[in-house]
Structures are given as C-alpha cells and as structure tokens.
DSSP file (Angstrom, degrees, kcal/mol; ACC not computed):
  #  RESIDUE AA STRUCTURE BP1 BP2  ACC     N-H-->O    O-->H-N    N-H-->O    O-->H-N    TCO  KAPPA ALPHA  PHI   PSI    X-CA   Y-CA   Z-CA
    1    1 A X     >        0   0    0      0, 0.0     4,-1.8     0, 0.0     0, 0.0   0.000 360.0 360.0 360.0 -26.1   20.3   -2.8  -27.1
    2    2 A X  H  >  +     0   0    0      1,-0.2     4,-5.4     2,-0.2     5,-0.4   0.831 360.0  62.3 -81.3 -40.7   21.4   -5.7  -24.8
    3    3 A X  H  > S+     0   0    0      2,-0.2     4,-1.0     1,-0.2    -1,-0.2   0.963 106.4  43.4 -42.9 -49.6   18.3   -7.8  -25.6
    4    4 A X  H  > S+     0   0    0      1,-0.2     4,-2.4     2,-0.2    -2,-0.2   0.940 109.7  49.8 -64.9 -33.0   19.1   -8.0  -28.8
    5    5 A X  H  X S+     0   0    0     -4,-1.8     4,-1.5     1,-0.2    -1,-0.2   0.932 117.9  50.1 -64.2 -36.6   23.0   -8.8  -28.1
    6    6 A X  H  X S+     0   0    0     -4,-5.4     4,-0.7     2,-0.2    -1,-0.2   0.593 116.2  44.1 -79.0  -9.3   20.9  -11.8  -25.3
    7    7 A X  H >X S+     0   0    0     -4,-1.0     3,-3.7    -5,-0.4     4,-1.8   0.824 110.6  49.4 -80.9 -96.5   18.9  -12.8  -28.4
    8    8 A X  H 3X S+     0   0    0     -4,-2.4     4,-1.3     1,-0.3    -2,-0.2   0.389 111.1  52.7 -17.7 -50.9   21.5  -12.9  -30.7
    9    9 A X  H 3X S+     0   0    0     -4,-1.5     4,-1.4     2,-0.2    -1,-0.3   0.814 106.4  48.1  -7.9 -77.8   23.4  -15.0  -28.3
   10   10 A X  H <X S+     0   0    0     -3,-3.7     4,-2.3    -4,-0.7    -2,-0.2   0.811 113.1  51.7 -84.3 -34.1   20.7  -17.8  -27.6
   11   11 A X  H  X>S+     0   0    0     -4,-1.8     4,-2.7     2,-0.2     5,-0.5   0.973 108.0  49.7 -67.0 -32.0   20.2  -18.2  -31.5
   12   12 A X  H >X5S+     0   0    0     -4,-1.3     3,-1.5    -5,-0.2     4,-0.9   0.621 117.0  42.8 -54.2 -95.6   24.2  -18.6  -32.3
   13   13 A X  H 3X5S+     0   0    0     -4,-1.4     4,-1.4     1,-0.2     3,-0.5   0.554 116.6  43.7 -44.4 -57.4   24.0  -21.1  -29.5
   14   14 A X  H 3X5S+     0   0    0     -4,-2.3     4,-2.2     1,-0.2     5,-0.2   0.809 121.4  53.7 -19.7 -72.5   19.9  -23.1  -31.1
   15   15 A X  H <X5S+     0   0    0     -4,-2.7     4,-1.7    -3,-1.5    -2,-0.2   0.649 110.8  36.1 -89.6 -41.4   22.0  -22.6  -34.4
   16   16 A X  H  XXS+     0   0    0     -4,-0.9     4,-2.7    -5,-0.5     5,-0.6   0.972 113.5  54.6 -61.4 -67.4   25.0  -24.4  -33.4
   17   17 A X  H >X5S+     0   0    0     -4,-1.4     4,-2.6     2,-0.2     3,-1.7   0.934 116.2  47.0 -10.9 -74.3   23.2  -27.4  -31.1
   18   18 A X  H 3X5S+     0   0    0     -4,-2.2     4,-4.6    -5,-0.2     5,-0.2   0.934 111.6  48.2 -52.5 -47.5   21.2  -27.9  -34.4
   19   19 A X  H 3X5S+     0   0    0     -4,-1.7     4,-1.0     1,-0.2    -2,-0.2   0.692 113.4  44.2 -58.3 -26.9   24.3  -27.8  -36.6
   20   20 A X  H <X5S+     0   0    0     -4,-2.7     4,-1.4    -3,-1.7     5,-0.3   0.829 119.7  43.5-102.7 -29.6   26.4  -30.3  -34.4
   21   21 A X  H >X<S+     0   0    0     -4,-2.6     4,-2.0    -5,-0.6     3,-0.6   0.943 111.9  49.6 -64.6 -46.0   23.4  -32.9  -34.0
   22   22 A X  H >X S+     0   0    0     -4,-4.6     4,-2.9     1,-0.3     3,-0.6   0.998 113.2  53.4 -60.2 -51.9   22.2  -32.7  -37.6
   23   23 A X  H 3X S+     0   0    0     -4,-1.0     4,-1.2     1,-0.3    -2,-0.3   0.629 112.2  45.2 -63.4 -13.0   26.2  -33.4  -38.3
   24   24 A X  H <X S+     0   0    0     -4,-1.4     4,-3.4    -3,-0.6     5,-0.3   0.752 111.7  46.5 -82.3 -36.7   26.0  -36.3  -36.1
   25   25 A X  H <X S+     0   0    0     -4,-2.0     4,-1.7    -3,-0.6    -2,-0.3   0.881 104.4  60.9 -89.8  -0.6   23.3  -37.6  -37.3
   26   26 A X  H  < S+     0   0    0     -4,-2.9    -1,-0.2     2,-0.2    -2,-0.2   0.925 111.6  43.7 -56.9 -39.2   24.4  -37.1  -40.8
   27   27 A X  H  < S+     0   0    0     -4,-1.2    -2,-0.2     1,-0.2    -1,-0.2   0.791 116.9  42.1 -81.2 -18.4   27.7  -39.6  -40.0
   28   28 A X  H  < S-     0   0    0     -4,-3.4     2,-0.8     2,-0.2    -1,-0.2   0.729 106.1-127.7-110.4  11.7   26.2  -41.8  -38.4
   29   29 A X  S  < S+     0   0    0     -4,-1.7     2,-0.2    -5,-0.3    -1,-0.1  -0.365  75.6  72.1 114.6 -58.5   22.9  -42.2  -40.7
   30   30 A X  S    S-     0   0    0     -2,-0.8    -1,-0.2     1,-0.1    -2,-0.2  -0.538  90.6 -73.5 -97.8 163.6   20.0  -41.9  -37.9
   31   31 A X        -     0   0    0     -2,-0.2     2,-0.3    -3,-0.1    -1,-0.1  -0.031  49.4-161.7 -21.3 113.4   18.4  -39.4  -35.6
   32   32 A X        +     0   0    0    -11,-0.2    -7,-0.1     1,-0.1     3,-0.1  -0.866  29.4 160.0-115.0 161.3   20.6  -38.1  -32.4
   33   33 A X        +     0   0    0     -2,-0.3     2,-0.2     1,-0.1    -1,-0.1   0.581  67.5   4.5-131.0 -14.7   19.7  -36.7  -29.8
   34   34 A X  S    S-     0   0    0    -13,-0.1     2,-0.9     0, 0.0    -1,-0.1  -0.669  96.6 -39.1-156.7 177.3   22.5  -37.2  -27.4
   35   35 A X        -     0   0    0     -2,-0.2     2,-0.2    -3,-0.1     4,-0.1  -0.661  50.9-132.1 -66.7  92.0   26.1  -38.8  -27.1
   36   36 A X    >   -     0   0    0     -2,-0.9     3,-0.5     3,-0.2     6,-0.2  -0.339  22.3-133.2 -78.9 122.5   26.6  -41.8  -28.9
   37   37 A X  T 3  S+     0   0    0      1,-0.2    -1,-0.1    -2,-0.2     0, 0.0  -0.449  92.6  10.0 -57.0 121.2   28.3  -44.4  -26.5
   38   38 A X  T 3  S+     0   0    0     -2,-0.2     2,-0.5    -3,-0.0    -1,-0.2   0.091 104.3  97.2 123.7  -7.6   31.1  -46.0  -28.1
   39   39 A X    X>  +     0   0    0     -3,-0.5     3,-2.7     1,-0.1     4,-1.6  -0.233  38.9 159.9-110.8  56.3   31.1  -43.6  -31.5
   40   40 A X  H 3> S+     0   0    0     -2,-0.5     4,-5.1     1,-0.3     3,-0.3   0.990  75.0  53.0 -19.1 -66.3   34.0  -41.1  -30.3
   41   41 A X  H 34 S+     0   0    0      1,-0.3    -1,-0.3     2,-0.2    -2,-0.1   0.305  95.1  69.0 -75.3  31.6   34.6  -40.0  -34.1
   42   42 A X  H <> S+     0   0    0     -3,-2.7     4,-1.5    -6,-0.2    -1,-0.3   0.723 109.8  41.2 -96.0 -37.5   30.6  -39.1  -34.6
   43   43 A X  H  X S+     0   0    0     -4,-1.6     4,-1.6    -3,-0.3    -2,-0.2   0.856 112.9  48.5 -69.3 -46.2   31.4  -36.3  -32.2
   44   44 A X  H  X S+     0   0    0     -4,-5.1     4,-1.4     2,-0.2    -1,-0.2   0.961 112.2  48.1 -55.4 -41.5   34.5  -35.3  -33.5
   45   45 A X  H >> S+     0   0    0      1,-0.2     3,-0.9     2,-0.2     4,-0.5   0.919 117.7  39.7 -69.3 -38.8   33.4  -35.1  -37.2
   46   46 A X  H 3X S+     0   0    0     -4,-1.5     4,-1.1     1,-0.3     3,-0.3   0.953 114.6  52.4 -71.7 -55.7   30.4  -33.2  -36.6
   47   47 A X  H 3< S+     0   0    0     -4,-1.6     4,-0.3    -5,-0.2    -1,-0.3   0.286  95.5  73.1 -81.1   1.6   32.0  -31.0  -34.0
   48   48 A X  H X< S+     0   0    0     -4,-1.4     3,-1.0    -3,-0.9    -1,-0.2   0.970 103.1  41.5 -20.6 -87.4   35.4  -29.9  -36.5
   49   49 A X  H >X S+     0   0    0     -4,-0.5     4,-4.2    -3,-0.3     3,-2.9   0.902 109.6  61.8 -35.9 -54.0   33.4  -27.6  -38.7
   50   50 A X  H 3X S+     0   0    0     -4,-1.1     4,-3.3     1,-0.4    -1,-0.3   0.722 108.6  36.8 -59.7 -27.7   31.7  -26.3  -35.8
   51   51 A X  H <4 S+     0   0    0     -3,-1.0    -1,-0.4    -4,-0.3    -2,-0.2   0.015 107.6  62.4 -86.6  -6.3   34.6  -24.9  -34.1
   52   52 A X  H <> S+     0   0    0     -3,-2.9     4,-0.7     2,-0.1    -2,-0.2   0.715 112.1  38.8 -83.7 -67.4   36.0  -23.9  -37.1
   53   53 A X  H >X S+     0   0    0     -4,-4.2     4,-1.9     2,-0.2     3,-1.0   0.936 117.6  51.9 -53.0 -42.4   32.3  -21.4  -37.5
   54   54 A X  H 3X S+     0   0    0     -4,-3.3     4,-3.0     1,-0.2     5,-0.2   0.972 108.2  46.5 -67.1 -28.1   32.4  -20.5  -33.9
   55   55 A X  H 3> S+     0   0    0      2,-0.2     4,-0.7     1,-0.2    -1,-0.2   0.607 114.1  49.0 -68.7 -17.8   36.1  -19.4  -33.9
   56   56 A X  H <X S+     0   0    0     -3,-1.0     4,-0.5    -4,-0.7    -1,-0.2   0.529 113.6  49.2-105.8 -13.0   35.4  -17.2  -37.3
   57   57 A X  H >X S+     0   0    0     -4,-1.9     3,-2.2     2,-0.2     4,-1.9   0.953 113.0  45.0 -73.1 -64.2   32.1  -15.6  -35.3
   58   58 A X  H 3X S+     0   0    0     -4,-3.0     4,-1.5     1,-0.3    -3,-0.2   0.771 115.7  51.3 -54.3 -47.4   34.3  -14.8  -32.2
   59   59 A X  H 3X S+     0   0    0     -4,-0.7     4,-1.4     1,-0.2    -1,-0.3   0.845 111.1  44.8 -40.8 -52.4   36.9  -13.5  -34.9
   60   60 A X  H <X S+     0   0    0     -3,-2.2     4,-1.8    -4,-0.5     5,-0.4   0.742 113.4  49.4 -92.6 -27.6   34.4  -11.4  -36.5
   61   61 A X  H  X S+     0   0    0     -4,-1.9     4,-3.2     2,-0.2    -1,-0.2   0.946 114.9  46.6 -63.8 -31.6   33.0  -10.1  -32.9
   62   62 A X  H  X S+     0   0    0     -4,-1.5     4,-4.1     1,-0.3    -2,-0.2   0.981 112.3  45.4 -63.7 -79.5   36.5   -9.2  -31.7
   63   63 A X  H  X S+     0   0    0     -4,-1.4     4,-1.5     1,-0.3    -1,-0.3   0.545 117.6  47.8 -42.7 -49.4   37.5   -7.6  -34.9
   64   64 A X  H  X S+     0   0    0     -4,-1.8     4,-6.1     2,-0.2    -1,-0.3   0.880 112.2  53.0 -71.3 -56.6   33.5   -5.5  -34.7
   65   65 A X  H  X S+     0   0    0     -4,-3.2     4,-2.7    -5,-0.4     5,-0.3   0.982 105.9  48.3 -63.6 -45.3   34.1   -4.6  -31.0
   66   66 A X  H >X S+     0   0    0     -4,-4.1     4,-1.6     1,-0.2     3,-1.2   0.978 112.6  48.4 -77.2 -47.8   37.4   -3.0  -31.4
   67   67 A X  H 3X S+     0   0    0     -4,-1.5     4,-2.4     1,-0.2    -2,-0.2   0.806 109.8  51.3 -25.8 -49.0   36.3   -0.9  -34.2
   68   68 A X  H 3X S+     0   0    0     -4,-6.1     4,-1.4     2,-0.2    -1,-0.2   0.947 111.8  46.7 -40.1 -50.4   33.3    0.1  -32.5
   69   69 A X  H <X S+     0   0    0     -4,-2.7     4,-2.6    -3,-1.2    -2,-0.2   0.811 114.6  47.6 -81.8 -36.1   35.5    1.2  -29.3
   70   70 A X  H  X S+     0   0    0     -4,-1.6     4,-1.1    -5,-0.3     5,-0.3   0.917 112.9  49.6 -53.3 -82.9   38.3    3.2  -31.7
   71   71 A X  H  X S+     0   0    0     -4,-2.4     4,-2.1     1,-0.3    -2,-0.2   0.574 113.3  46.1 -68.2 -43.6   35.3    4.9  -33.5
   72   72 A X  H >X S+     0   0    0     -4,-1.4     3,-2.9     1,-0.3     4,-1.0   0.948 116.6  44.7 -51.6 -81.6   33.8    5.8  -29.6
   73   73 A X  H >X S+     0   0    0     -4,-2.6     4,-2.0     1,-0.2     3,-1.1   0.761 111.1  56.4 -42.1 -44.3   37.4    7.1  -28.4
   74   74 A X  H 3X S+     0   0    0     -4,-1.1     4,-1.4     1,-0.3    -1,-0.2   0.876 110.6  44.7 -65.9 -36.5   37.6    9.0  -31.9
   75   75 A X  H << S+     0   0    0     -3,-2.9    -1,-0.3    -4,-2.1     4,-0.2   0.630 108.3  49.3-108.0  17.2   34.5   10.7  -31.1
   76   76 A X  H << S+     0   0    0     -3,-1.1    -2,-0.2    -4,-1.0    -1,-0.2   0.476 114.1  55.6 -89.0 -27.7   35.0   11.8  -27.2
   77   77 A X  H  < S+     0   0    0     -4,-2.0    -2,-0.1    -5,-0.4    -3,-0.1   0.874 108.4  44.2 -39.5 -81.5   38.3   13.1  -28.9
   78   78 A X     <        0   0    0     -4,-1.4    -1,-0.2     1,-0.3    -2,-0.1   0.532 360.0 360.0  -7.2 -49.7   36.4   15.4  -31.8
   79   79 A X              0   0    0     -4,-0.2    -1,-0.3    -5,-0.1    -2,-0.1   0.659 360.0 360.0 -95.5 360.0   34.1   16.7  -29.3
C-alpha cells in the first residue's frame, strides 16, 4: 500500500512541474525549461492556479485521512 501512496506522490509532483512550465511557457509564448531572468510575473501567473490545485488536493487528502482514521477508531470500538 505505501508504493502506491510513493507513486501517487511522484505523479502529483511530474503533473504539477508539467503544469507550471506548460503555464509559463503559455505566457510568455515559447518553450521553458527553467526561470526566466527578468520575467517575475511568468512565474507568478503560471504558479497562481497551481497553488490554488495543490491546496484543493491537500484539502481533499486531509479531509480523506480523517475519515479513514474515524472509520478505523469506529471499528476497534465495534469489535
């Protein structure tokens, strides 16, 4: 079970990477690969959204994990 959660993991992070680079290079028009010196706000704009989706994954883990952990205590009560 922990593989998958260390899989799962390293794609969020590929999926994000891709997500703030394609958004970079969408503002400023070409391929990036890297920081562009002197272009502050390519970084910002791409990297908004993105931080908007990691903060609503982390939401949604939180939100998964305590449920799990109630449902566990509920059934070491039961038994």
């Amino acid at each position: 079970m922990a593989s998958i959660q260390w899989v799962a993991s390293i794609y969020i992070i590929v999926t994000c990477a891709a997500l703030l680079y394609g958004g970079m290079s969408d503002s400023i028009g070409c391929p990036v690969t890297s920081y562009v010196e002197g272009h502050p706000d390519v970084f910002m704009t791409a990297c908004t959204p993105l931080s908007w989706l990691l903060a609503f994954i982390v939401g949604a883990s939180a939100i998964h994990a305590s449920r799990r952990g109630a449902t566990r205590v509920l059934q070491s009560e039961s038994a």
